[in-house]
Backbone as CSV, one residue per row, in Angstrom:
resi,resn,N_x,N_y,N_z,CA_x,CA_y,CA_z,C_x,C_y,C_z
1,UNK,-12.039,89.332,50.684,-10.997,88.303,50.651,-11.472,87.072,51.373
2,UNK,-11.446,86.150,51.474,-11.645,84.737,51.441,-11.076,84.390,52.501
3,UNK,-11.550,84.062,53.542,-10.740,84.325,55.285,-10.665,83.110,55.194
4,UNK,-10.505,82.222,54.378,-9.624,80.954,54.299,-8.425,81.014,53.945
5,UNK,-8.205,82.049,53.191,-6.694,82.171,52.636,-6.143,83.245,53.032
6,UNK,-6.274,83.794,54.487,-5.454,84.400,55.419,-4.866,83.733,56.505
7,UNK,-3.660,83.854,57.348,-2.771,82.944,58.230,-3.187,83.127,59.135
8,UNK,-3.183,81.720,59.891,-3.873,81.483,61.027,-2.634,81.772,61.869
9,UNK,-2.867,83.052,62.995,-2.282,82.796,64.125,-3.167,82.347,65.760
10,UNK,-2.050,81.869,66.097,-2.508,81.413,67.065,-3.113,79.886,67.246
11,UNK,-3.543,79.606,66.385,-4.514,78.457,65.731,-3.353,76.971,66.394
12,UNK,-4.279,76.123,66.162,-4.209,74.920,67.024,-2.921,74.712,66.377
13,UNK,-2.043,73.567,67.082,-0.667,73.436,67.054,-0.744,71.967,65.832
14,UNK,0.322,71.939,64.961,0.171,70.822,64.043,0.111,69.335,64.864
15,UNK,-0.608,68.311,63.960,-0.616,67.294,64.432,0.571,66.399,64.769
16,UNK,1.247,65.942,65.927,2.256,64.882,66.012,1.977,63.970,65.074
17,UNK,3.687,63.500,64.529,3.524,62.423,63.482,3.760,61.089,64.522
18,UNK,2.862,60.039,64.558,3.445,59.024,65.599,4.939,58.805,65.138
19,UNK,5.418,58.396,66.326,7.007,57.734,66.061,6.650,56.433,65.554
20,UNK,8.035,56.132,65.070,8.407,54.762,64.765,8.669,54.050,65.476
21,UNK,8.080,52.706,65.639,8.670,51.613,66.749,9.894,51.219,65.755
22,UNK,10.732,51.150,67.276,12.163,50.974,67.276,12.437,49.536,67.841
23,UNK,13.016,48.606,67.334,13.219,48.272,65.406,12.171,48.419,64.679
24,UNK,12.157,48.793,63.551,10.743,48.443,62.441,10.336,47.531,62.104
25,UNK,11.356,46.233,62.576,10.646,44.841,62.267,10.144,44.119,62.883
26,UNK,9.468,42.865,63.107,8.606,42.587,63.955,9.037,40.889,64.010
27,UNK,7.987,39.963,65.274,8.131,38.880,64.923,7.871,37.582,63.799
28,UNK,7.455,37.978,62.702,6.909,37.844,61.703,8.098,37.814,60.681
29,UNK,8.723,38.709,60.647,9.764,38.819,60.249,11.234,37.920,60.720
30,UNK,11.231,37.733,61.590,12.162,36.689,63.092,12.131,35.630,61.851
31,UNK,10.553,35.461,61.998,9.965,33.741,61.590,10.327,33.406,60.189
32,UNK,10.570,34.281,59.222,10.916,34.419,58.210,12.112,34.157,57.949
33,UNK,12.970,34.719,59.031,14.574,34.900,58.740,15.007,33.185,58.870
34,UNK,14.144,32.707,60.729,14.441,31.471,60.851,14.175,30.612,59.579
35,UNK,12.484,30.915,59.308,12.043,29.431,58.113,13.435,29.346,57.075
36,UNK,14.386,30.666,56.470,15.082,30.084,55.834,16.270,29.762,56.115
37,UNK,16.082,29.141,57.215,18.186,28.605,57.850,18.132,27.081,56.914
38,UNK,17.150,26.221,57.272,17.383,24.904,56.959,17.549,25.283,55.423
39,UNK,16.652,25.625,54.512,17.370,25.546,53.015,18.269,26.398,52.433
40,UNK,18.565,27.220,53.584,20.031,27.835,52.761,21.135,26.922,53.425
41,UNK,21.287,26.714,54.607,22.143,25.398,54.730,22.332,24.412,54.347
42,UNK,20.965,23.723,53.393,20.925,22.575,52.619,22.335,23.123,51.327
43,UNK,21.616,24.132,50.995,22.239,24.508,49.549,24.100,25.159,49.871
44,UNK,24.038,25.755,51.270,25.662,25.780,51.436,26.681,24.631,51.365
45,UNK,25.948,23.423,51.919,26.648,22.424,52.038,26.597,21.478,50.260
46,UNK,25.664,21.753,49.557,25.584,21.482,48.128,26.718,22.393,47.500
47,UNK,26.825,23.305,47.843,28.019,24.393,47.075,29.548,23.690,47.421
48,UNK,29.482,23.351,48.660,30.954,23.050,49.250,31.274,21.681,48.871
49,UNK,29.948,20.605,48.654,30.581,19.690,48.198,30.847,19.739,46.700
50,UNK,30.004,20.478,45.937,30.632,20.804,44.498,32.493,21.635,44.507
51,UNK,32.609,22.208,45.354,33.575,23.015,45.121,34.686,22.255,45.583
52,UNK,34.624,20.794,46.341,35.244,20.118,46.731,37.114,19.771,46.232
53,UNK,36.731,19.604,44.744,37.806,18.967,44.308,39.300,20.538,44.347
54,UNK,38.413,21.149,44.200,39.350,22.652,44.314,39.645,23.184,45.872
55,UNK,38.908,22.904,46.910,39.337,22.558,47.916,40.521,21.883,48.421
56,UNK,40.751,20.069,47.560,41.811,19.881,47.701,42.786,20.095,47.109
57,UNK,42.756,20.438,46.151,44.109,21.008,45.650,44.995,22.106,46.239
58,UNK,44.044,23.287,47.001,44.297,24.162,47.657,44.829,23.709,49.042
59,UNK,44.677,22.539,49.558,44.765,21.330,50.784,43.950,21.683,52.006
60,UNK,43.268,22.133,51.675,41.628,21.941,52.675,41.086,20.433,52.753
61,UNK,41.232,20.685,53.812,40.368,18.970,54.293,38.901,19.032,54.743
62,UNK,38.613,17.905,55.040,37.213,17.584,55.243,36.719,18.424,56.541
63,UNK,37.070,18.935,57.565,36.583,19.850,58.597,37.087,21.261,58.265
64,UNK,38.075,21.606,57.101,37.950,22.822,56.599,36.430,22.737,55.696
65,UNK,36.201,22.138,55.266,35.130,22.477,54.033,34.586,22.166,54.909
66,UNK,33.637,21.389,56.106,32.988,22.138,56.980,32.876,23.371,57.551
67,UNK,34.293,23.697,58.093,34.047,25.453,57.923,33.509,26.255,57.047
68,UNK,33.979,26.271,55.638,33.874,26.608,54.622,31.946,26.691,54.388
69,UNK,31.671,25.403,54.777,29.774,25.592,54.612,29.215,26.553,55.497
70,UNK,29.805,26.465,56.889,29.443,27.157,57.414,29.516,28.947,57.659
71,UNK,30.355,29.103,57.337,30.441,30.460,56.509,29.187,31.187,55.174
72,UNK,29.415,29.904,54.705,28.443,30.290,52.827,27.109,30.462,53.285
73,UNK,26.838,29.599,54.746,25.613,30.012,54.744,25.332,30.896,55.835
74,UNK,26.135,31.371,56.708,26.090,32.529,57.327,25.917,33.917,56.303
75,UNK,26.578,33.705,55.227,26.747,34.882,53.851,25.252,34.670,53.392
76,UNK,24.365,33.387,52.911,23.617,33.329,52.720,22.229,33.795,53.039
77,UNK,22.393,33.274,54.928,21.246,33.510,55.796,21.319,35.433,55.547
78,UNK,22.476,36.016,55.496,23.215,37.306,55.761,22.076,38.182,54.634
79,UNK,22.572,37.568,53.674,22.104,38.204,52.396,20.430,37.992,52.509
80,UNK,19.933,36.817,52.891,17.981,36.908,52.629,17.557,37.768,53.642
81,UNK,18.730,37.710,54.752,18.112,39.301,55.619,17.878,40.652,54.912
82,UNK,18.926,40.604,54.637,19.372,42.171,53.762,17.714,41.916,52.384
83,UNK,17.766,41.042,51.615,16.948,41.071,50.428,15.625,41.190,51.596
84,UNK,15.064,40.683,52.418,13.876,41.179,53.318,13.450,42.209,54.144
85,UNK,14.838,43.122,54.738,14.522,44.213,54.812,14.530,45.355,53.875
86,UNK,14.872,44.926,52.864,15.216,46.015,51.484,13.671,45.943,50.713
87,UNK,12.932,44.603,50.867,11.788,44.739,49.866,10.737,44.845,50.659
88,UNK,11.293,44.657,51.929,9.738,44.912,52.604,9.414,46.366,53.146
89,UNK,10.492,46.642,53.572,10.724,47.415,54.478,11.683,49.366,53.546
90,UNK,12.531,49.126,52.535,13.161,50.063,51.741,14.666,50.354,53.073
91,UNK,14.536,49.649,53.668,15.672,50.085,54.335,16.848,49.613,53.788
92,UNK,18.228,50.330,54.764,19.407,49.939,54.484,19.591,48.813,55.241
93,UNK,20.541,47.787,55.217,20.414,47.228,55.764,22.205,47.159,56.956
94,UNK,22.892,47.745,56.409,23.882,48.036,57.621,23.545,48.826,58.982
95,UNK,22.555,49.745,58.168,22.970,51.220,58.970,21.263,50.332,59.770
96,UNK,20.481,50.082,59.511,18.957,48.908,60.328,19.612,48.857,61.394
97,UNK,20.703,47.401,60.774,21.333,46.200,62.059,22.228,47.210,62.840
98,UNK,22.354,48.210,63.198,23.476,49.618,63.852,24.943,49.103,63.523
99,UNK,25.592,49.096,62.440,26.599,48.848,61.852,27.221,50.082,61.784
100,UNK,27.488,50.990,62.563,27.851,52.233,62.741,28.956,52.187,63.637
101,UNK,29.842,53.429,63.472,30.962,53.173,64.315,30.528,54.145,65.607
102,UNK,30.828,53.639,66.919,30.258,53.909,68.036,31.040,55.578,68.338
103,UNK,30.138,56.236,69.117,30.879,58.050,69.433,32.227,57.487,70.017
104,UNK,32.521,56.766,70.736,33.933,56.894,71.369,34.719,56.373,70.592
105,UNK,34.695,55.596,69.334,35.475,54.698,68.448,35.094,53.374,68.745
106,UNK,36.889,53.115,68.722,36.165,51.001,68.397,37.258,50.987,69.676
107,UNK,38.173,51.804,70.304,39.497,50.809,71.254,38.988,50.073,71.997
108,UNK,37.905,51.152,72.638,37.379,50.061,73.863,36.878,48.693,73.686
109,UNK,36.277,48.399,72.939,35.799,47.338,72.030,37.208,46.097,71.886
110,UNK,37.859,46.982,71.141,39.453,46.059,70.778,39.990,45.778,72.076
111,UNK,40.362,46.395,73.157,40.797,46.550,74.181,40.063,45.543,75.305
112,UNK,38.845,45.412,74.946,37.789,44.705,75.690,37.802,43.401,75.369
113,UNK,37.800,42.861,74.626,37.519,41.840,73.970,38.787,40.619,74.633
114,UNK,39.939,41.025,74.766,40.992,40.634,75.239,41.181,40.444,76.347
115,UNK,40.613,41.344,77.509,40.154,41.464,78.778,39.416,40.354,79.168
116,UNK,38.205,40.525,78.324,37.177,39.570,78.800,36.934,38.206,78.668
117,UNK,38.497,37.991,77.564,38.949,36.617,77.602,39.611,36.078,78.820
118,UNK,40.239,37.235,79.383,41.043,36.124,80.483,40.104,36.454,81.126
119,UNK,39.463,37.123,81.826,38.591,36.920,82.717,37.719,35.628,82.996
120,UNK,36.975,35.819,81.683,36.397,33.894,81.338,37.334,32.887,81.283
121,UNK,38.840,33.251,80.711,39.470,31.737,81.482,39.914,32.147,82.961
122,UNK,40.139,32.728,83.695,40.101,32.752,84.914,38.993,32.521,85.680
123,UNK,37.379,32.610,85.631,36.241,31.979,85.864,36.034,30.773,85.480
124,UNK,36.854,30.418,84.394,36.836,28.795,84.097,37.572,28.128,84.837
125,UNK,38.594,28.276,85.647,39.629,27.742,86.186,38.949,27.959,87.352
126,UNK,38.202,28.772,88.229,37.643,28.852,89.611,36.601,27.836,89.166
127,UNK,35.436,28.025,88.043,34.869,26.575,88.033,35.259,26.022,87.720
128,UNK,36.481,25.190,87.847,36.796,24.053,87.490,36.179,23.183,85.765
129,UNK,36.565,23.828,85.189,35.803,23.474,83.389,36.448,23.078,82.859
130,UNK,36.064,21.786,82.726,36.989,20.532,81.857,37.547,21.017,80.808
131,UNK,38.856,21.065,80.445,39.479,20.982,78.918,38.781,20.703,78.215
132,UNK,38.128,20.979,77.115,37.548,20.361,75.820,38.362,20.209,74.828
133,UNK,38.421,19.210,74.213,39.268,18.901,72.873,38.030,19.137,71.692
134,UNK,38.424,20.355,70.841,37.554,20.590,69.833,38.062,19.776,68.806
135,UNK,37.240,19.074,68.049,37.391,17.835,67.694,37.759,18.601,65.803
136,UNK,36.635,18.936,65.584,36.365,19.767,63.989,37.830,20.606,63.877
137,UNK,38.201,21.826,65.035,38.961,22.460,65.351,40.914,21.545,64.461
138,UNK,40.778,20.882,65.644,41.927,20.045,65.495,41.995,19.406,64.042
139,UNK,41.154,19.409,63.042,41.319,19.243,61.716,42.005,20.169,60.982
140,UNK,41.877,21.231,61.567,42.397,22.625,60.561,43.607,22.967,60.811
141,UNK,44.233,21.931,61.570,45.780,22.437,61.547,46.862,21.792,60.758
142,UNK,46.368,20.988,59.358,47.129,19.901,59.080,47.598,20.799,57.748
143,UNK,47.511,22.193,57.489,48.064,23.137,56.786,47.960,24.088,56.987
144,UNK,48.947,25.119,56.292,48.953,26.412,56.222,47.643,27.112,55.862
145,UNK,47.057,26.674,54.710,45.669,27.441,54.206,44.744,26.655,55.229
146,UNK,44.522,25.989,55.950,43.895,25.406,57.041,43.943,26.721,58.396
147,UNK,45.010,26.563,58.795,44.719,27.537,59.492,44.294,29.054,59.303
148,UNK,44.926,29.441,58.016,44.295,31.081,57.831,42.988,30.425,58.042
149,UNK,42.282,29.476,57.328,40.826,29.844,57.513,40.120,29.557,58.858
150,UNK,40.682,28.966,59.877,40.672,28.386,60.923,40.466,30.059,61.591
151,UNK,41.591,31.319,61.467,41.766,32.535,61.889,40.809,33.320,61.623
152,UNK,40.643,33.567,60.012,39.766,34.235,59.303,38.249,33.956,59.656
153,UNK,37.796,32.918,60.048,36.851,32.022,60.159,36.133,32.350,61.626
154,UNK,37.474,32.094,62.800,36.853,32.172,64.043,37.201,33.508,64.538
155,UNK,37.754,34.023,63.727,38.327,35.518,64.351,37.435,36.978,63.649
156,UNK,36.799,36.338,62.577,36.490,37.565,61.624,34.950,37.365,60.871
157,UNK,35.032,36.143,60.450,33.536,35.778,59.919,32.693,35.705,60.614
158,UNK,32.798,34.925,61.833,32.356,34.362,63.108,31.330,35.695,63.838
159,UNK,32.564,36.092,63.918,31.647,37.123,64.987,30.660,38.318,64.564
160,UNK,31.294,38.286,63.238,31.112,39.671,61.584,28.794,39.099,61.805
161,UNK,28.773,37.869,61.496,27.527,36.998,61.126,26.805,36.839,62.387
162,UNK,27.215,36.465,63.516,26.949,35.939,64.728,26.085,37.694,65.687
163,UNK,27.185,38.390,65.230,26.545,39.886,65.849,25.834,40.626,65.185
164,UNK,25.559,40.202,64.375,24.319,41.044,62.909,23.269,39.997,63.721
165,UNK,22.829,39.092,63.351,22.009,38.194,63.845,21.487,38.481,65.153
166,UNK,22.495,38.456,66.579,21.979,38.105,67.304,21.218,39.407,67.902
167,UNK,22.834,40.423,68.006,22.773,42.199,68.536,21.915,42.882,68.066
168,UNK,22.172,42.275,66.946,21.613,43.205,65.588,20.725,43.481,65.192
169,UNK,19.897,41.976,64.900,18.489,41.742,64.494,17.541,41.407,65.564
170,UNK,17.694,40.121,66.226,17.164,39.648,67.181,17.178,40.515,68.914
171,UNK,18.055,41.136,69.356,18.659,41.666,70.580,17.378,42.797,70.808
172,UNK,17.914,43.996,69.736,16.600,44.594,69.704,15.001,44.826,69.586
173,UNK,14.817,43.521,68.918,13.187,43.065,68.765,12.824,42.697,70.305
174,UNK,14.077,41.410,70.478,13.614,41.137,72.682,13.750,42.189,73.871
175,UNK,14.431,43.641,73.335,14.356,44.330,74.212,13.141,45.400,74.508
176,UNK,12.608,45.497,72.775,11.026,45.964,72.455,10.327,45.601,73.545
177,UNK,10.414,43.939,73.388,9.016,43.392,73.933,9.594,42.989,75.455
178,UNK,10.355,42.670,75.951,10.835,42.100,77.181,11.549,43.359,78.091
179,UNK,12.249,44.528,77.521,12.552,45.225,78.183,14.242,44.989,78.218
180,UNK,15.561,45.786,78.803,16.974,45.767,78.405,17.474,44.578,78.836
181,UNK,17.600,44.344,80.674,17.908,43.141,80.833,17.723,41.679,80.292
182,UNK,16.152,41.851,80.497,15.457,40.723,79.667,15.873,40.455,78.566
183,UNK,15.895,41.405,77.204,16.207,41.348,76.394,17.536,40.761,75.355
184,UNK,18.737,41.754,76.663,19.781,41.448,76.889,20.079,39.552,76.826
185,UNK,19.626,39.520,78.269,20.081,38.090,78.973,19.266,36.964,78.204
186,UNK,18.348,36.873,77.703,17.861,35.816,76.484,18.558,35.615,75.184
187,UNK,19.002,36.880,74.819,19.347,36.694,73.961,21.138,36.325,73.344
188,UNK,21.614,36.854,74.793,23.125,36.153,75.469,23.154,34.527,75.927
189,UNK,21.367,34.059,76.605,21.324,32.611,76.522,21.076,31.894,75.279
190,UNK,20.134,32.597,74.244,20.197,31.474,73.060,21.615,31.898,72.430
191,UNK,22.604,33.096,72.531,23.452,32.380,71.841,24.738,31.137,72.603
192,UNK,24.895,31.460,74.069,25.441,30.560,74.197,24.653,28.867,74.159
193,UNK,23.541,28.701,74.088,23.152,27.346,73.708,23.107,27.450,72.114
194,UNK,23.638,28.113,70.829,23.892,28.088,69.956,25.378,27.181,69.838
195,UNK,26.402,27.545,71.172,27.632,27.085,71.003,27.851,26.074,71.861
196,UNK,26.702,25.563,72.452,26.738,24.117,73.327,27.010,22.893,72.823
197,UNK,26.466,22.708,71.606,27.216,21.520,70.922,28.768,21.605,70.888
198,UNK,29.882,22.637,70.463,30.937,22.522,70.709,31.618,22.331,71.620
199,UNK,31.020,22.275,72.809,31.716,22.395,74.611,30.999,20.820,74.800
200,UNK,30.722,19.792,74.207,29.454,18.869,74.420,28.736,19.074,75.150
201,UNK,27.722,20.184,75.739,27.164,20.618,76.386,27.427,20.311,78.217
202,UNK,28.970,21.239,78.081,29.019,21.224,79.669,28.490,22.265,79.772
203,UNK,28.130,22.112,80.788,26.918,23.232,81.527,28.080,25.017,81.978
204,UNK,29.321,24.006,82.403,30.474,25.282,83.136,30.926,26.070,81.646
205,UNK,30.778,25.845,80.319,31.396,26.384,79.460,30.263,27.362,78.680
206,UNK,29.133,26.388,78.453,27.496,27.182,78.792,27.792,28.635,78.974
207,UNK,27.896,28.306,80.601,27.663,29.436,81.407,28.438,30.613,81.162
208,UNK,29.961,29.959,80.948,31.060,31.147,80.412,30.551,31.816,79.339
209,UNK,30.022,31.217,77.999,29.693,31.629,76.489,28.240,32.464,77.180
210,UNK,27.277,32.318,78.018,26.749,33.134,78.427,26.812,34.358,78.984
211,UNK,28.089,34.541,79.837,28.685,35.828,80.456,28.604,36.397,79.642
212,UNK,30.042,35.966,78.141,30.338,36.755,77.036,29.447,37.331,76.335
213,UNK,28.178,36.640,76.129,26.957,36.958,75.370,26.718,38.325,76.048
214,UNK,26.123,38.331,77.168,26.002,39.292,78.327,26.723,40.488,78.217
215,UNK,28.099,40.340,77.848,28.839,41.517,77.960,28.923,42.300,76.079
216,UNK,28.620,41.156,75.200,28.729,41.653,74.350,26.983,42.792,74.203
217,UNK,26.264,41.753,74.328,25.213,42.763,74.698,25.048,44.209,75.411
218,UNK,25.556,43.875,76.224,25.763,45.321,76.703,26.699,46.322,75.921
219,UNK,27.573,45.831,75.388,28.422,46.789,74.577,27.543,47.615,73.270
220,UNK,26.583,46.311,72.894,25.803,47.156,71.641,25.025,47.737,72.551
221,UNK,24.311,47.477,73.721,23.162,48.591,74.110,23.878,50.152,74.672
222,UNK,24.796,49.900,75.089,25.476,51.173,75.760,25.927,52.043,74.616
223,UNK,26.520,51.342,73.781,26.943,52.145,72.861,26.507,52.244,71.238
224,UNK,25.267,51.792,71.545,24.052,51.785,69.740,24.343,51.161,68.749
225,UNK,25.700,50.424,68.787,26.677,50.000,67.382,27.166,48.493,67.693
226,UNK,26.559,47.628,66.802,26.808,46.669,66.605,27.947,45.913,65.824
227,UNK,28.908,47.599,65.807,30.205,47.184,65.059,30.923,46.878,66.391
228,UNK,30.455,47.582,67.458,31.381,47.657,68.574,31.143,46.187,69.126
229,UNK,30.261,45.783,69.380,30.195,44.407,69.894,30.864,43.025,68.989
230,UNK,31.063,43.504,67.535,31.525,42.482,66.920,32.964,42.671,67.223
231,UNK,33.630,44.009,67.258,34.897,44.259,67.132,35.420,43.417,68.431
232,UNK,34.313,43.805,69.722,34.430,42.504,71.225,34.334,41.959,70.844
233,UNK,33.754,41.096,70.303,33.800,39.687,70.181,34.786,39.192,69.356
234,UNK,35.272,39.722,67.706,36.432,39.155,67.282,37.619,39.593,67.837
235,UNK,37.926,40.436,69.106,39.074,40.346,69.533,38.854,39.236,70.716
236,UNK,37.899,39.305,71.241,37.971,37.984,72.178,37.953,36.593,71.966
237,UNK,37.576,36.113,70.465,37.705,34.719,69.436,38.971,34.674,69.382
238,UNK,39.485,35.962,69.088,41.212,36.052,68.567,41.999,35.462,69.500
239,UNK,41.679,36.045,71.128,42.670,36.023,71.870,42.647,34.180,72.155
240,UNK,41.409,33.787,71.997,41.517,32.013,72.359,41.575,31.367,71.597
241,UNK,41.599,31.850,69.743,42.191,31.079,68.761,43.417,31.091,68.904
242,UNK,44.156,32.259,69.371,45.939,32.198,69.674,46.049,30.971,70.533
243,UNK,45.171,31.079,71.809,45.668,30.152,73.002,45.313,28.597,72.337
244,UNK,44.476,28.314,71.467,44.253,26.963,70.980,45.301,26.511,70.176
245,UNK,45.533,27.600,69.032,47.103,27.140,68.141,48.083,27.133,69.217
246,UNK,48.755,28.020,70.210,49.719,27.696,71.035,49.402,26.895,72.022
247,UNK,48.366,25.981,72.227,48.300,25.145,73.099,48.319,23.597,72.481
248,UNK,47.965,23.627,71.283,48.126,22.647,70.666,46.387,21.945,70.525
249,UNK,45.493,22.767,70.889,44.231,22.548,70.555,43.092,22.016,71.335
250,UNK,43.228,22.368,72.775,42.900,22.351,73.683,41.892,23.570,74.064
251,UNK,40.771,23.643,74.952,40.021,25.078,75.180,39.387,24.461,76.416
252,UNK,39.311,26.131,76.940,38.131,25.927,78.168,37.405,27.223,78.205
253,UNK,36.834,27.790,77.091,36.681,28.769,76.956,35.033,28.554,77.554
């Protein structure tokens, strides 16, 4: 018999398969996602001014259909992610970005988000942080379909696009290479200098949109799910889109 084709006992142990680096994507990929912001934003804002005249009829004004672009190309940027990890890569692209619902659920998340609003306006009020009059904002209240999208927009799209991106895609690549904090806290600073143009770059409102970054971060690292950090974050948009409509359009968020 052929003492090749008898079973080896004892015999050396099978080879480890290397692991996978965790994310599978790299900076190369980053650079990719960025190169296409400017021409899908070219072409969102080409869509919205075509779609214009149906806009007004519906009575959307000129800083709604700014919203409105800005959305199409959040959907846009959204989608060449998804088409780049699908052809490069065969992945899914929810279950990639951890779009999963977290082991404990979502309350804490819902529950959180609300919290950590007053907290930041109560840190805004110890720093002393000028009122801002959101200028774009204060356009969207001159109707009814103005404000749903004003809600829908800063309460649901906002954070839906903003936490795929930042938690999602980007959060985990900087914690690869930089490590949790690091990772964390860069990537909580580029997004609050993402939202510095709206505060005209006071430094005290900065700093607040930085905390939040911070805490939303931590919510996806503690708990693997980047549903949970969006669910924080659109309950915490929520709680200061309420305070802007009942304040009459005022923020110090």
């Amino acid at each position: 018999m052929d003492e090749l084709s008898e079973p080896v006992v004892g015999g050396a142990e099978e080879t480890p398969q290397p692991k996978e680096r965790e994310p599978f994507w790299g900076y190369d990929d980053l650079g990719v996602f960025l190169g296409m912001g400017l021409p899908l934003l070219l072409a969102s804002l080409m869509f919205v001014r075509l779609a214009e005249p149906l806009g007004k009829r519906i009575g959307l004004g000129q800083m709604a259909s700014l919203l409105v672009a800005q959305f199409v190309w959040y959907g846009l940027w959204l989608t060449a992610l998804k088409g780049l990890l699908g052809l490069r890569y065969r992945r899914p692209f929810w279950r990639s970005l951890a779009w999963v619902l977290p082991p404990g659920g979502l309350w804490l998340p819902m529950l959180g988000g609300p919290l950590l609003a007053v907290a930041t306006g109560g840190l805004g009020v110890l720093l002393r942080a000028p009122k801002v009059e959101i200028a774009p904002l204060e356009g969207l209240l001159g109707s009814p379909a103005s404000i749903v999208l004003l809600v829908v927009g800063v309460a649901v799209l906002g954070p839906l696009c903003e936490e795929l991106a930042f938690r999602g895609f980007l959060m985990p690549l900087l914690i690869r290479s930089l490590g949790v904090v690091a990772g964390i806290g860069v990537t909580a600073l580029l997004f609050a200098l993402l939202h510095g143009p709206e505060y005209g770059w006071s430094w005290r409102h900065v700093l607040l949109i930085l905390g939040a970054g911070v805490a939303f971060g931590l919510v996806r690292w503690r708990s693997r799910s980047t549903l949970a950090a969006a669910v924080m974050h659109a309950m915490y948009n929520l709680t200061f889109v309420s305070a802007f409509l009942a304040g009459g359009g005022s923020a110090t968020k």
